[in-house]
PyMOL Python script that loads the backbone (N, CA, C, O; Angstrom):
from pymol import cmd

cmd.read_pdbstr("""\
ATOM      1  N   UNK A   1     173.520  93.414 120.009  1.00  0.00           N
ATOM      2  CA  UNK A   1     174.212  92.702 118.969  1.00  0.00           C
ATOM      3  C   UNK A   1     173.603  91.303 118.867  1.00  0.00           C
ATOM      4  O   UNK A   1     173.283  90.623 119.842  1.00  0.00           O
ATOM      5  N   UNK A   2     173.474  90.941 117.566  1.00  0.00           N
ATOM      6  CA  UNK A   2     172.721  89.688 117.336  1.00  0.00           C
ATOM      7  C   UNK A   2     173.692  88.692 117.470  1.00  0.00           C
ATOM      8  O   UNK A   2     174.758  88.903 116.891  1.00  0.00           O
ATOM      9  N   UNK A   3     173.541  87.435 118.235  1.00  0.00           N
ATOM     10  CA  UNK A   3     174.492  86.418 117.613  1.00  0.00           C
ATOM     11  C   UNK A   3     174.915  85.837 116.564  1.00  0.00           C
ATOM     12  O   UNK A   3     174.177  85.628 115.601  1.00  0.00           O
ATOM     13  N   UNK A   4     176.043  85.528 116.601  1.00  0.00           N
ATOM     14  CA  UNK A   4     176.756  85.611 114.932  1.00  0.00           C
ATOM     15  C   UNK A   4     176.660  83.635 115.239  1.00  0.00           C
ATOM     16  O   UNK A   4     176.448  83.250 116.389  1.00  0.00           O
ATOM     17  N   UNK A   5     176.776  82.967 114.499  1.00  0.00           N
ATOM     18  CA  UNK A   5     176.876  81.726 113.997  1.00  0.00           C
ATOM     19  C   UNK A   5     178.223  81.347 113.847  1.00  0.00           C
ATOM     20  O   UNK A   5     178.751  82.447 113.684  1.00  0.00           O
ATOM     21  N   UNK A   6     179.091  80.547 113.796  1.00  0.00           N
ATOM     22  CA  UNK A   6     180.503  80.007 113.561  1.00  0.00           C
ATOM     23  C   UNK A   6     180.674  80.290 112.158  1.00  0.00           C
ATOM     24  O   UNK A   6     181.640  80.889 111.687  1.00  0.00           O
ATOM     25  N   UNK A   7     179.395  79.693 111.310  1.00  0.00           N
ATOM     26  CA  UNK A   7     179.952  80.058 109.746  1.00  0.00           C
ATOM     27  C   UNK A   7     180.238  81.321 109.493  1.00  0.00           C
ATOM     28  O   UNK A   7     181.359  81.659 109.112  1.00  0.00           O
ATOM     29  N   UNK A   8     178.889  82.468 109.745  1.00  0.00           N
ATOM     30  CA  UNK A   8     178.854  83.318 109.370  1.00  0.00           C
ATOM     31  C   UNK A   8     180.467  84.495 109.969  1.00  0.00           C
ATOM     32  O   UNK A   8     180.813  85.592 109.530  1.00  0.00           O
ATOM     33  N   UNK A   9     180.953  83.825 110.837  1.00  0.00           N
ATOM     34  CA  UNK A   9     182.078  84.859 111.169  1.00  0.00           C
ATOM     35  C   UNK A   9     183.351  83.964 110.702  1.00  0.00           C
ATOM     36  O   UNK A   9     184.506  84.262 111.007  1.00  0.00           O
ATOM     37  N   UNK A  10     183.040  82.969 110.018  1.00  0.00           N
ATOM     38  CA  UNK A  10     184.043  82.645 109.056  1.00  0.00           C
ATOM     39  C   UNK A  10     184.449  83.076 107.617  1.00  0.00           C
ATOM     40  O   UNK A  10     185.537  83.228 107.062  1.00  0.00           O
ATOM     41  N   UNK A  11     183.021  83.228 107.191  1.00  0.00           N
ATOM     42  CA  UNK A  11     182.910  84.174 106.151  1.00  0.00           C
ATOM     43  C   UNK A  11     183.172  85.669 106.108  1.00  0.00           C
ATOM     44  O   UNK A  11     182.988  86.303 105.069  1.00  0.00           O
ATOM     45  N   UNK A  12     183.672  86.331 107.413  1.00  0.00           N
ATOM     46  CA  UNK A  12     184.331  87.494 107.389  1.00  0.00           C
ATOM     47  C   UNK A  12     185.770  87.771 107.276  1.00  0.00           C
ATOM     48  O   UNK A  12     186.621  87.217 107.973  1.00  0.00           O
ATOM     49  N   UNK A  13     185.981  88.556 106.467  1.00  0.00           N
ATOM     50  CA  UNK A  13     187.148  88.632 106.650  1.00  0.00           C
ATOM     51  C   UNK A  13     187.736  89.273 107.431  1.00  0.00           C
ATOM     52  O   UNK A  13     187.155  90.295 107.796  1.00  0.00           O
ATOM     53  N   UNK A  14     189.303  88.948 108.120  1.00  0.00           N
ATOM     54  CA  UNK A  14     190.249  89.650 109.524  1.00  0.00           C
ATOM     55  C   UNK A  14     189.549  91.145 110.204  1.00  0.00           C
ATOM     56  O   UNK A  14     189.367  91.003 111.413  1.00  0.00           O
ATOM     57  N   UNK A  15     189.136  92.494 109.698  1.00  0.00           N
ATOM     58  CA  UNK A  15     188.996  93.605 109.549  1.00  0.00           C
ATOM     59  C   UNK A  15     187.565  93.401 110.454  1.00  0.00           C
ATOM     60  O   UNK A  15     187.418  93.635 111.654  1.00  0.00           O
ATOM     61  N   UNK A  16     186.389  92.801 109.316  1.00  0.00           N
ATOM     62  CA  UNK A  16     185.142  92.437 110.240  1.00  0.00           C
ATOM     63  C   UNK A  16     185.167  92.191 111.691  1.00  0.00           C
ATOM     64  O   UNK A  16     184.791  92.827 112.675  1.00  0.00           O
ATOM     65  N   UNK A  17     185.883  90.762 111.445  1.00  0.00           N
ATOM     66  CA  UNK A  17     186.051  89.947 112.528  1.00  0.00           C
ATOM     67  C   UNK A  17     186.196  91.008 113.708  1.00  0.00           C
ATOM     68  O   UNK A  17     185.373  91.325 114.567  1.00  0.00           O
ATOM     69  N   UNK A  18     187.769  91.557 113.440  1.00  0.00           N
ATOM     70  CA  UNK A  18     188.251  92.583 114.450  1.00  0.00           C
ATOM     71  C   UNK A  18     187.178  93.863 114.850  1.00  0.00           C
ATOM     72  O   UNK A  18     187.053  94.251 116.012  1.00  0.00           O
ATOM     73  N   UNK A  19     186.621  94.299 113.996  1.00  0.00           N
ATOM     74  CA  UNK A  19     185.284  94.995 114.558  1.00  0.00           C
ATOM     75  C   UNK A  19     183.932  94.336 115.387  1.00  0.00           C
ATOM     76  O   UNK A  19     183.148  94.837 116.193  1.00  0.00           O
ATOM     77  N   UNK A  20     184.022  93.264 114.922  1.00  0.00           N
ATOM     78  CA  UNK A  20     183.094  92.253 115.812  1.00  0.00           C
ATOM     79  C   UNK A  20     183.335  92.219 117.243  1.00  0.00           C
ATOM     80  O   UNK A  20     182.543  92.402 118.167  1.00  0.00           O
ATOM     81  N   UNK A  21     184.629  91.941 117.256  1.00  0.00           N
ATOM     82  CA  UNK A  21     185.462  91.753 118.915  1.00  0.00           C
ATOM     83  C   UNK A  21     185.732  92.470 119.255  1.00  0.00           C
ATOM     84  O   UNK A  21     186.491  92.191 120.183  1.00  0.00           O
ATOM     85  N   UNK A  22     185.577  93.928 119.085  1.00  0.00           N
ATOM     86  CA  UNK A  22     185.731  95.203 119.941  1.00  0.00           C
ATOM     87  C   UNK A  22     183.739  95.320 120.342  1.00  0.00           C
ATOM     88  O   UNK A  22     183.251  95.555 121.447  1.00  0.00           O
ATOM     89  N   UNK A  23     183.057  95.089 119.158  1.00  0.00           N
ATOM     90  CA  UNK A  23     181.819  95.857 119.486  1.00  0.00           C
ATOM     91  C   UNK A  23     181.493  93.961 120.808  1.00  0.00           C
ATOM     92  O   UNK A  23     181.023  94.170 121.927  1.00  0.00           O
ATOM     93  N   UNK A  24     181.695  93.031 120.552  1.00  0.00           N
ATOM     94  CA  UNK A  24     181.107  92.153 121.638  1.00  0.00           C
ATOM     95  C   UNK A  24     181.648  92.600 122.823  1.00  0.00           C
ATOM     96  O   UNK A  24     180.899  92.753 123.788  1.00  0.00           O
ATOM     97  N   UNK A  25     183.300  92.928 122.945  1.00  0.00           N
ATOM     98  CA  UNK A  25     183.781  93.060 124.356  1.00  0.00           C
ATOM     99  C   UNK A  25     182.948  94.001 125.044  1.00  0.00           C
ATOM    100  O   UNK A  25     182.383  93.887 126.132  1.00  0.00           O
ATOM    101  N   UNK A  26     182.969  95.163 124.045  1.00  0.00           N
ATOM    102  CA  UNK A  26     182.877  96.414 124.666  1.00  0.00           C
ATOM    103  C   UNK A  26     181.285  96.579 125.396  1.00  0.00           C
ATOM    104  O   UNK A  26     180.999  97.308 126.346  1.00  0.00           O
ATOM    105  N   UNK A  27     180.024  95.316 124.340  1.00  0.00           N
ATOM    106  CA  UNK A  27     178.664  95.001 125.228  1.00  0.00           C
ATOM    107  C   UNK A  27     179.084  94.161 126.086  1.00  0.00           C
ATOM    108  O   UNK A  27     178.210  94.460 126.900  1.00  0.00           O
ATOM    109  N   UNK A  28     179.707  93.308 126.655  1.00  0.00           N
ATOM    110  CA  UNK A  28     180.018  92.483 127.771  1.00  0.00           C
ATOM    111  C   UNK A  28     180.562  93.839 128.414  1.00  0.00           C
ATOM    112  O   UNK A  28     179.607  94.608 128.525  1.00  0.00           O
ATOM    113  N   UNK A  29     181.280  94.189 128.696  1.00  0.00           N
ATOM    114  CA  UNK A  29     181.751  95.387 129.941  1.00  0.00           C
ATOM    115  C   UNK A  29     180.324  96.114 130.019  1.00  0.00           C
ATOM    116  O   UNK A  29     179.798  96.149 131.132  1.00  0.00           O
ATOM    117  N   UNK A  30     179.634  96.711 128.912  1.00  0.00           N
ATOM    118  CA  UNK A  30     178.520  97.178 129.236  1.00  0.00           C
ATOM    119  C   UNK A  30     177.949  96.595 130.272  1.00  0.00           C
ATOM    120  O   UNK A  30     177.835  97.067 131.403  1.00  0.00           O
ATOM    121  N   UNK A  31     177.402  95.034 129.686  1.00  0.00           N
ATOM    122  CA  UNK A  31     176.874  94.414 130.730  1.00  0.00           C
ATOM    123  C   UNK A  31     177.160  94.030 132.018  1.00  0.00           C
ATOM    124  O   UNK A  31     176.321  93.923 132.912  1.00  0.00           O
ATOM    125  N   UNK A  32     178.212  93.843 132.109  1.00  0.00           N
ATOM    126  CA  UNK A  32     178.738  93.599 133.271  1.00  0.00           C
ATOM    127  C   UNK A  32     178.743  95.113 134.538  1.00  0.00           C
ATOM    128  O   UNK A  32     178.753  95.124 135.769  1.00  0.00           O
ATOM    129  N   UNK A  33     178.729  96.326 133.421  1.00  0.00           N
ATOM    130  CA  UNK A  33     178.634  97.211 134.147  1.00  0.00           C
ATOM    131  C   UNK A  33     177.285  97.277 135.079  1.00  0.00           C
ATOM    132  O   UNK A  33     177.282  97.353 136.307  1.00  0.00           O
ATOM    133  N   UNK A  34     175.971  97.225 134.091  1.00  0.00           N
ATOM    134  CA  UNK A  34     175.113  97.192 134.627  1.00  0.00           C
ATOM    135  C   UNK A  34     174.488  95.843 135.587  1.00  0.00           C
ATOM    136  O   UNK A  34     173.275  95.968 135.756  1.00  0.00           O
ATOM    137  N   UNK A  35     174.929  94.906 136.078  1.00  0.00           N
ATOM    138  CA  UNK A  35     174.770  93.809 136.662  1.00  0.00           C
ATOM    139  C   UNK A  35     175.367  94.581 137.810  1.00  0.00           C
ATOM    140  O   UNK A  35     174.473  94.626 138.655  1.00  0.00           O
ATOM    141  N   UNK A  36     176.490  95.247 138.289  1.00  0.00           N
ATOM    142  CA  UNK A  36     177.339  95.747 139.032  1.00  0.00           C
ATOM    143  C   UNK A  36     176.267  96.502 139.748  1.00  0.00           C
ATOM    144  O   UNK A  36     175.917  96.314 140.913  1.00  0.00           O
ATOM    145  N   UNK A  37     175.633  97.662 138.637  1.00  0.00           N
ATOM    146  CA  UNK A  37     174.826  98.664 139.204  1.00  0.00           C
ATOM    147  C   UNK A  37     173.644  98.573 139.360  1.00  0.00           C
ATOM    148  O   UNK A  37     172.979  99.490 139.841  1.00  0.00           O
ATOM    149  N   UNK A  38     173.030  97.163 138.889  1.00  0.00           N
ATOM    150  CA  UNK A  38     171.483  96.805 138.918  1.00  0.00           C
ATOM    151  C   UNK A  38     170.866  97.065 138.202  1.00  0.00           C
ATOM    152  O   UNK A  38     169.679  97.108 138.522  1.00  0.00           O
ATOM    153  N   UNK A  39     171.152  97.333 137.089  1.00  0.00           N
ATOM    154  CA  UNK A  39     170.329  97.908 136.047  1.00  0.00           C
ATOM    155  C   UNK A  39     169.736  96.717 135.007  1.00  0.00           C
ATOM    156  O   UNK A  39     168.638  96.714 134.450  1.00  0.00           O
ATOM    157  N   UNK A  40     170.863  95.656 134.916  1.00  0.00           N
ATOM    158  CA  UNK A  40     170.579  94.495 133.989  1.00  0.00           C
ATOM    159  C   UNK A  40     169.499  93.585 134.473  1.00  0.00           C
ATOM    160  O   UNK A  40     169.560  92.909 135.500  1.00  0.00           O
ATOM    161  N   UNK A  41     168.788  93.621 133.871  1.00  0.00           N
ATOM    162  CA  UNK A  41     167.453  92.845 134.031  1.00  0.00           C
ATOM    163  C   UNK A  41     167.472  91.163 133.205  1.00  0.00           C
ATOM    164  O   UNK A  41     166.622  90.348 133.561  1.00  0.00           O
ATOM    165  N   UNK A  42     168.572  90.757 132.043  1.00  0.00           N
ATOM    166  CA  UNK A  42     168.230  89.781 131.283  1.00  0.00           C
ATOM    167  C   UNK A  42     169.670  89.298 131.848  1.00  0.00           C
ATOM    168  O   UNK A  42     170.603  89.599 131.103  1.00  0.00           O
ATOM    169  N   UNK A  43     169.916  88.808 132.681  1.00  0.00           N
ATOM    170  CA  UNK A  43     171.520  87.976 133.091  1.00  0.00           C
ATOM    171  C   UNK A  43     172.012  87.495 132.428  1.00  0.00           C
ATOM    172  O   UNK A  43     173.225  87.550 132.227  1.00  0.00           O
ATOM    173  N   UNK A  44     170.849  86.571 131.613  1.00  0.00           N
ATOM    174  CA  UNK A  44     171.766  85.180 130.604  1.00  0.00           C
ATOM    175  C   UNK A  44     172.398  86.249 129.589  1.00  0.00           C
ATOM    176  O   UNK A  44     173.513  85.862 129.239  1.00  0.00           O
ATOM    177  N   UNK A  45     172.050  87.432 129.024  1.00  0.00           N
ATOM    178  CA  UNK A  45     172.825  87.842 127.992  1.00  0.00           C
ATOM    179  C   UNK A  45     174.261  87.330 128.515  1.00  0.00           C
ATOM    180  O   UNK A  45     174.521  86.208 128.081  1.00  0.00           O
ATOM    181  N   UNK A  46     175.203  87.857 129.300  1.00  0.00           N
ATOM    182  CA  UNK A  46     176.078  87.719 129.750  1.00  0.00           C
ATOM    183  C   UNK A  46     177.132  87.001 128.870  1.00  0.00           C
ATOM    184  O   UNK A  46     177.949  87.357 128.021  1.00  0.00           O
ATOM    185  N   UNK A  47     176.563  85.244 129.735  1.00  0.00           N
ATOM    186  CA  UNK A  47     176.641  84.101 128.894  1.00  0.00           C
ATOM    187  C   UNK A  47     177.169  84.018 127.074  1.00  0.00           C
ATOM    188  O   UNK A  47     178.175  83.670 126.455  1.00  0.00           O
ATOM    189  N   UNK A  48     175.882  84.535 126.774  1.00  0.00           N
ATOM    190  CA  UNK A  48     175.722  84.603 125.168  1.00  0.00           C
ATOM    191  C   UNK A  48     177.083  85.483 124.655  1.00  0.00           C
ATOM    192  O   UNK A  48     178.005  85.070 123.952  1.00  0.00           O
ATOM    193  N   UNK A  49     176.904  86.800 125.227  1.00  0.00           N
ATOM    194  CA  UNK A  49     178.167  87.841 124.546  1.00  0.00           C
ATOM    195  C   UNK A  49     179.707  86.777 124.754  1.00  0.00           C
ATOM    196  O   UNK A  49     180.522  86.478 123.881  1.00  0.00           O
ATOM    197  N   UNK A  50     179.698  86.341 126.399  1.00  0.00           N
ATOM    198  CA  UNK A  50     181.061  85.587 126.320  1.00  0.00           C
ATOM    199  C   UNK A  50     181.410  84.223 125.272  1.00  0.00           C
ATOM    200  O   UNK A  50     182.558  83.834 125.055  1.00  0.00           O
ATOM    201  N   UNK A  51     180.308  83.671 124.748  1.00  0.00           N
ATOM    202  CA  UNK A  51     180.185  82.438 123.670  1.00  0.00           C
ATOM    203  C   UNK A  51     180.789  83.369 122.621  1.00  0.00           C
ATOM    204  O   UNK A  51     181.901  83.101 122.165  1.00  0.00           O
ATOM    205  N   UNK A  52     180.266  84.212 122.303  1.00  0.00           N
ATOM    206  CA  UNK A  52     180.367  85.131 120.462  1.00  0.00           C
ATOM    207  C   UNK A  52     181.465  85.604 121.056  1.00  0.00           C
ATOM    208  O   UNK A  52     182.254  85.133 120.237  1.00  0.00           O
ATOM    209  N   UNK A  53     182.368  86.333 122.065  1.00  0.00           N
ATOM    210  CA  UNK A  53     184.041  86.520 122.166  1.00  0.00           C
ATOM    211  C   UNK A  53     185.098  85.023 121.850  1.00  0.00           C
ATOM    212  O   UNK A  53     186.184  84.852 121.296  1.00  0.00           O
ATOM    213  N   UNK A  54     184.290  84.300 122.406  1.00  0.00           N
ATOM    214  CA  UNK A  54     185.143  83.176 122.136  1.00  0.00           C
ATOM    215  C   UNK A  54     185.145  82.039 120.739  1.00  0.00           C
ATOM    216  O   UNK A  54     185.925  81.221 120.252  1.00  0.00           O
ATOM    217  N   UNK A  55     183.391  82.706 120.393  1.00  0.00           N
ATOM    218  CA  UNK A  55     183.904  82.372 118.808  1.00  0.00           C
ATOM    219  C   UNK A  55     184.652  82.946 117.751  1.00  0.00           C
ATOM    220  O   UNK A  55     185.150  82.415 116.759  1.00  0.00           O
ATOM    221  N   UNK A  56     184.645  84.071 118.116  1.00  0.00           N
ATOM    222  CA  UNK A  56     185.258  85.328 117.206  1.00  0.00           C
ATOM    223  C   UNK A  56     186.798  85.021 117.108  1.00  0.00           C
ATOM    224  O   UNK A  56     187.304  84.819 116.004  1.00  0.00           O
ATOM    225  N   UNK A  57     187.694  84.980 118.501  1.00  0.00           N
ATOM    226  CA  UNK A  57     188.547  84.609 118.879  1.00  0.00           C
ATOM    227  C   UNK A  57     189.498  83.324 118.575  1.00  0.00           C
ATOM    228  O   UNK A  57     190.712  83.122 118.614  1.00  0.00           O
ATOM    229  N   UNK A  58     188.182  82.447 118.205  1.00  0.00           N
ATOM    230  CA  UNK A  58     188.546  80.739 117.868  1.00  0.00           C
ATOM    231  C   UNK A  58     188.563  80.877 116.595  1.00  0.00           C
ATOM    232  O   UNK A  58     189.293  79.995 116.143  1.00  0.00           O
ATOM    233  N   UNK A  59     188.034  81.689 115.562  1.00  0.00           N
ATOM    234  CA  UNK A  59     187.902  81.971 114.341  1.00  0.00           C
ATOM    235  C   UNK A  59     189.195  82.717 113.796  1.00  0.00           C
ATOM    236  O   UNK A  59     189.735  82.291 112.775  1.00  0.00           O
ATOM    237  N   UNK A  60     189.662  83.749 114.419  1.00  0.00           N
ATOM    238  CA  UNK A  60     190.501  84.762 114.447  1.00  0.00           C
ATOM    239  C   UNK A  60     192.287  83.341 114.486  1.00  0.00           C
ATOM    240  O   UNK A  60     193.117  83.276 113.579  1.00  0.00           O
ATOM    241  N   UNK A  61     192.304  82.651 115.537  1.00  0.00           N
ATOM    242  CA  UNK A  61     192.776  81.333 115.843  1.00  0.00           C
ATOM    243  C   UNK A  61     193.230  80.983 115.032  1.00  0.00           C
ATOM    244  O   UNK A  61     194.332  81.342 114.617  1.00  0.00           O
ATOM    245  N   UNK A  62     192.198  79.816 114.351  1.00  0.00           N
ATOM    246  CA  UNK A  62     192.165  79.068 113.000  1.00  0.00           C
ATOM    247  C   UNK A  62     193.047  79.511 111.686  1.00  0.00           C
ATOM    248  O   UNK A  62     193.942  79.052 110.976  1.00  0.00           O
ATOM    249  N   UNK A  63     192.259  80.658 111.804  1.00  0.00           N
ATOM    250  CA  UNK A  63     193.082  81.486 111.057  1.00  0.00           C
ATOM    251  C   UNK A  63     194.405  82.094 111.086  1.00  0.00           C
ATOM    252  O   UNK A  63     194.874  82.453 110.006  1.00  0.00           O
ATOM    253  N   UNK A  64     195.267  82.314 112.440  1.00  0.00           N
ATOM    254  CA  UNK A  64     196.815  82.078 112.609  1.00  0.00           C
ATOM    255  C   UNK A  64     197.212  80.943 112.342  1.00  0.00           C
ATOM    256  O   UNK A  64     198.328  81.004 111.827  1.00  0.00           O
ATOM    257  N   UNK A  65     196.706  79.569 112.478  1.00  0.00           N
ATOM    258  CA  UNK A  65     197.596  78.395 112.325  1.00  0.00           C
ATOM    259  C   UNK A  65     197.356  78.000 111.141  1.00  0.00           C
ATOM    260  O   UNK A  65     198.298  77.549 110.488  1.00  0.00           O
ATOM    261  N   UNK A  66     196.296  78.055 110.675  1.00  0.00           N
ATOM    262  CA  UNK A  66     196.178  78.126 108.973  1.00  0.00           C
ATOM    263  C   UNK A  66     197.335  79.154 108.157  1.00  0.00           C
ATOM    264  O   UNK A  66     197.889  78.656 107.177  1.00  0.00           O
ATOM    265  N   UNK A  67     197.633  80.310 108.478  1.00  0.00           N
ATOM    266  CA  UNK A  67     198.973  80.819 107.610  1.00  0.00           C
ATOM    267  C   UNK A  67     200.028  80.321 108.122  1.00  0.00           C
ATOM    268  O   UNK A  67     200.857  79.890 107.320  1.00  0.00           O
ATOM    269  N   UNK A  68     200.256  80.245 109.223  1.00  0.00           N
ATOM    270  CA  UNK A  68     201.250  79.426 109.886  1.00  0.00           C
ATOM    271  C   UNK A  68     202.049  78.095 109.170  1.00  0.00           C
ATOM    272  O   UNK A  68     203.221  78.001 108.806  1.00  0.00           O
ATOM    273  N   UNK A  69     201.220  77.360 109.133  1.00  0.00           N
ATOM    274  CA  UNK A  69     200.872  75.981 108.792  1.00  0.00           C
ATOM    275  C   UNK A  69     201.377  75.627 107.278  1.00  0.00           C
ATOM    276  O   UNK A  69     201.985  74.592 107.005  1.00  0.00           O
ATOM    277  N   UNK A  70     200.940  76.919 106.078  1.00  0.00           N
ATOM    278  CA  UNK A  70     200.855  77.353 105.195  1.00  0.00           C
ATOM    279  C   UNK A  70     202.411  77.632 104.914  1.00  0.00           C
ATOM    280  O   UNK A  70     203.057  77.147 103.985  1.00  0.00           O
ATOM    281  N   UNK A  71     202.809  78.374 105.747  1.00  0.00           N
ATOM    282  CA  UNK A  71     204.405  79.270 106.145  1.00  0.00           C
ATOM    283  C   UNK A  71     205.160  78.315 105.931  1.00  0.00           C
ATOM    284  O   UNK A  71     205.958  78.339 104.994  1.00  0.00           O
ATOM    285  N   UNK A  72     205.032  77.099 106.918  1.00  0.00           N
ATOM    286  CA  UNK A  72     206.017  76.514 107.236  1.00  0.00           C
ATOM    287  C   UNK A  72     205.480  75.358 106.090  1.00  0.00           C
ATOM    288  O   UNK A  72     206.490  74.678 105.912  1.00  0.00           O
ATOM    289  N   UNK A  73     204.731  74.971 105.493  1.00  0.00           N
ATOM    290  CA  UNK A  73     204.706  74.074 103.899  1.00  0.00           C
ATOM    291  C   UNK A  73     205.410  74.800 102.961  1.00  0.00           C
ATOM    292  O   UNK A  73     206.042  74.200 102.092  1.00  0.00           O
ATOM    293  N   UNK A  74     205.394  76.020 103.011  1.00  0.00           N
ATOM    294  CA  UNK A  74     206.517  76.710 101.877  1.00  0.00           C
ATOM    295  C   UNK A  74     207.983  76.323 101.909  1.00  0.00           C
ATOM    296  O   UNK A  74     208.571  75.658 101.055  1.00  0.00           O
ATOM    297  N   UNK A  75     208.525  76.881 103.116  1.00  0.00           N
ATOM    298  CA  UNK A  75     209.338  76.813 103.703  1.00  0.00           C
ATOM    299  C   UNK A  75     210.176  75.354 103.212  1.00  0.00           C
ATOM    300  O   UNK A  75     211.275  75.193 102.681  1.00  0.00           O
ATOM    301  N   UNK A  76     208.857  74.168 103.760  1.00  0.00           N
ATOM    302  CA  UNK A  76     209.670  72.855 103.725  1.00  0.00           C
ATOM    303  C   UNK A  76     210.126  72.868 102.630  1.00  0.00           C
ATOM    304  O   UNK A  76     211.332  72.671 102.484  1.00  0.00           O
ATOM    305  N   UNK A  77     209.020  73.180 101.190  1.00  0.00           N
ATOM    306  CA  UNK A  77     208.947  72.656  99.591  1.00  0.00           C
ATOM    307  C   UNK A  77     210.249  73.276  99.171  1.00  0.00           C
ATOM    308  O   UNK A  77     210.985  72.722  98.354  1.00  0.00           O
ATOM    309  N   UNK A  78     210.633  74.865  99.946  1.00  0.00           N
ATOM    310  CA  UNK A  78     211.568  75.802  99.097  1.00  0.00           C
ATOM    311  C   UNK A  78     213.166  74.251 100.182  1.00  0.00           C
ATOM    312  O   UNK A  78     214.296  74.078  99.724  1.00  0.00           O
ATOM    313  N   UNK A  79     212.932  73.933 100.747  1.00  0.00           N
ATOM    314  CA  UNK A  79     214.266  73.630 101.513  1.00  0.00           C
ATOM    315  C   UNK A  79     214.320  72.177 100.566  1.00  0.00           C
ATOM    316  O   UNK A  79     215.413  71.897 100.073  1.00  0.00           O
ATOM    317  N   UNK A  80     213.299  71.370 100.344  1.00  0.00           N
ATOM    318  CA  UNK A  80     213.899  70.274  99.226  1.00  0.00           C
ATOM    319  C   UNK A  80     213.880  70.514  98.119  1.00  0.00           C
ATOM    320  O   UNK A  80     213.750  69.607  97.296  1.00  0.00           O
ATOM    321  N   UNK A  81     214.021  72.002  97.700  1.00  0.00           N
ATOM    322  CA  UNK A  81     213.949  72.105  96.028  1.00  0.00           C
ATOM    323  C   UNK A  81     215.666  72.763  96.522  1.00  0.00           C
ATOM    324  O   UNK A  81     216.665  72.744  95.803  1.00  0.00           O
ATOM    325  N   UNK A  82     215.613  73.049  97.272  1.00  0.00           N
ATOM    326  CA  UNK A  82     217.409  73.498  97.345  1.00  0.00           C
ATOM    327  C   UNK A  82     217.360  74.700  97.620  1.00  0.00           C
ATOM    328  O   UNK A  82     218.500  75.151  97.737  1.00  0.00           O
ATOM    329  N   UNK A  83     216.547  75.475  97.788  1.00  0.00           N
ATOM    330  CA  UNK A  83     216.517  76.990  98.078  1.00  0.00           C
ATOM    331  C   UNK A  83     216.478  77.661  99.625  1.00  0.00           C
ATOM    332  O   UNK A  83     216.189  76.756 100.407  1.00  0.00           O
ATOM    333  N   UNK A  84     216.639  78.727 100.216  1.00  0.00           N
ATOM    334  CA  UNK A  84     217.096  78.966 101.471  1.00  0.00           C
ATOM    335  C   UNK A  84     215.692  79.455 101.318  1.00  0.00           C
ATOM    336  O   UNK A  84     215.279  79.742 100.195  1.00  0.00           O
ATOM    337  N   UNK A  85     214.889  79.575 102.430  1.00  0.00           N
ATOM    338  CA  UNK A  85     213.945  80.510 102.660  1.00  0.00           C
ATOM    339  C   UNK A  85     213.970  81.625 102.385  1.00  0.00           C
ATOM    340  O   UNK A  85     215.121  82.044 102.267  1.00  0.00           O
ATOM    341  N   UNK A  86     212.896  82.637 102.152  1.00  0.00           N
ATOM    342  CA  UNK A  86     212.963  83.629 102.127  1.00  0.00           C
ATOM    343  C   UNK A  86     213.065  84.160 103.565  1.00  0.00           C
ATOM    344  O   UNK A  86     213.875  85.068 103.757  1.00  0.00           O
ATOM    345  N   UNK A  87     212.504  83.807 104.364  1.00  0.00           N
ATOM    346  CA  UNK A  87     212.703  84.880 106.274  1.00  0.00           C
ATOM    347  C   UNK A  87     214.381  84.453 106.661  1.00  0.00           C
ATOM    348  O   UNK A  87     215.129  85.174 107.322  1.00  0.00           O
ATOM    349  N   UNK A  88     214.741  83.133 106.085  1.00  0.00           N
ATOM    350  CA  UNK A  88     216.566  83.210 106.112  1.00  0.00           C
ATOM    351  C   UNK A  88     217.271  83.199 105.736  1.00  0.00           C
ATOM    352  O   UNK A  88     218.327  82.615 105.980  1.00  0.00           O
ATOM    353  N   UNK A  89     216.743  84.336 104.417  1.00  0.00           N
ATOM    354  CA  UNK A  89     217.738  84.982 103.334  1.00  0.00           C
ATOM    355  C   UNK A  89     217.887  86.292 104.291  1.00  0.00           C
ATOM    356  O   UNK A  89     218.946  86.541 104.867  1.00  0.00           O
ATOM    357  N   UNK A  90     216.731  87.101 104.402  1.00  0.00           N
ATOM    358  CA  UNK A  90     216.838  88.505 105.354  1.00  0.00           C
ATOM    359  C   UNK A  90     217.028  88.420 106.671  1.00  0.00           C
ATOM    360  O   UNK A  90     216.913  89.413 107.389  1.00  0.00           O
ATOM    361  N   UNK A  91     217.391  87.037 107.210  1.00  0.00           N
ATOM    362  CA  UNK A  91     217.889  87.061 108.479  1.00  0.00           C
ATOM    363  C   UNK A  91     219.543  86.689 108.290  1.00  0.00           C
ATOM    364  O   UNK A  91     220.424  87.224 108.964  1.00  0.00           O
ATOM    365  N   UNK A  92     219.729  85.909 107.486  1.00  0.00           N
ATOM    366  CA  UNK A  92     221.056  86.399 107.052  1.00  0.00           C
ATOM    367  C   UNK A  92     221.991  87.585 106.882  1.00  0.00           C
ATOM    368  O   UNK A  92     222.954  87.963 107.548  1.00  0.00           O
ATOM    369  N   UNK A  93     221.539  87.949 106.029  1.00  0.00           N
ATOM    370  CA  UNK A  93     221.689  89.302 105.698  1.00  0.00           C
ATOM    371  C   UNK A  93     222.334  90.554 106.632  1.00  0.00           C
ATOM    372  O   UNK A  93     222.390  91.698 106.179  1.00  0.00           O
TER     373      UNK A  93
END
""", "prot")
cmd.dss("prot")
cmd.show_as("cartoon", "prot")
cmd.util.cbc("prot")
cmd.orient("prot")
């Protein structure tokens, strides 16, 4: 797997992303398998795969507190226009 760049896995959308971070984990266990059994000859990969989990991850991130963030600006605008939320209209309920 090639390394991905910060932009370029920003420009993916959720679905990508989430295929990204199964196929990096799943070459880090690879690798790690073969380090175990001697087979890995290039170590630093290692390194590299754990950087691209943790960008993927930090991306994936951003992106919870960004709707989040988003959520709760609604929320405020609907509470000084006079209106109950919508999540505590159906928690009412």
């Amino acid at each position: 797997m090639a390394s991905l760049k910060t932009e370029e896995l920003r420009q993916m959308d959720e679905d990508e992303l989430e295929i990204k971070l199964v196929e990096a984990r799943h070459e880090l266990f690879n690798l790690r398998f073969q380090v175990v059994t001697g087979q890995l000859d290039n170590t630093a990969r290692i390194p590299q795969v754990r950087r691209e989990v943790a960008r993927i991850m930090t991306v994936q991130r951003e992106r919870e507190i960004a709707a989040a963030e988003a959520l709760e600006a609604e929320a405020e605008a609907a509470a000084r226009a006079g209106e109950a939320p919508a999540a505590a209209e159906g928690e009412a309920q």
